[in-house]
C-alpha positions in Angstrom: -7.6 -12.1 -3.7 -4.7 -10.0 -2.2 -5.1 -7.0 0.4 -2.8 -4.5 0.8 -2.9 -2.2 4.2 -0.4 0.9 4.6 0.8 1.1 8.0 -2.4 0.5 10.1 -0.9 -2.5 11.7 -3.8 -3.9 12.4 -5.0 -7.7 11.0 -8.0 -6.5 9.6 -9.7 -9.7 10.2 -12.9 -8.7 8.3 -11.0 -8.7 5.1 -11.0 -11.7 3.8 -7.6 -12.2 1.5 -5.3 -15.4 0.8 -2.1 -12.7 0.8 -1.8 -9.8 2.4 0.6 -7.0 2.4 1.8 -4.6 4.8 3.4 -1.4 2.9 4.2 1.3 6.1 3.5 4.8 4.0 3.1 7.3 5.7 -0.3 9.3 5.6 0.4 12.0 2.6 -3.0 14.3 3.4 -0.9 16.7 6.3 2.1 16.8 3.8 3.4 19.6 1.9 3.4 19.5 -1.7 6.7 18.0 -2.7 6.0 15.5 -0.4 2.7 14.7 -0.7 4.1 13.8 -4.2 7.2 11.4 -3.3 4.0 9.3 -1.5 2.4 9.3 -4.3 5.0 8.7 -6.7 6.0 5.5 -4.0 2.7 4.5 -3.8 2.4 4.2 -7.8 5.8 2.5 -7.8 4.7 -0.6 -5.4 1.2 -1.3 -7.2 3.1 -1.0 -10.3 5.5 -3.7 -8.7 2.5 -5.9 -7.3 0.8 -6.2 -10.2 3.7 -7.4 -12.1 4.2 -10.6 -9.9 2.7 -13.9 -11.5 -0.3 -14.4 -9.4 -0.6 -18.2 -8.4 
C-alpha cells in the first residue's frame, strides 16, 4: 500500500505505507475558479500517472 500526502510535509507516521509520495499542491479551496480548476486538473493528471506505474 502507497500514500500520497500534498504538501503537509509532515511523515505521517500513523500511516502505515511501504511508498510514499509527496506531491506539493497547493490548497485549491481559497482559489478562484480558473484556478481552483488547473489543481484539479493537476491533481487528476498525477493519480492518473500513479496508477499507471507497475506496482511491485
Amino acid at each position: 500500500m502507497g500514500a500520497v500526502t500534498m504538501g503537509c510535509g509532515d511523515s505521517c507516521p500513523l500511516v502505515r505505507a511501504k511508498v510514499r509520495e509527496e506531491w506539493n499542491i497547493p490548497d485549491p479551496k481559497d482559489l478562484p475558479d480558473d484556478d481552483f480548476r488547473k489543481i484539479r486538473d493537476l491533481i487528476e493528471q498525477k493519480v492518473t500517472s500513479l496508477l499507471a506505474q507497475p506496482t511491485g
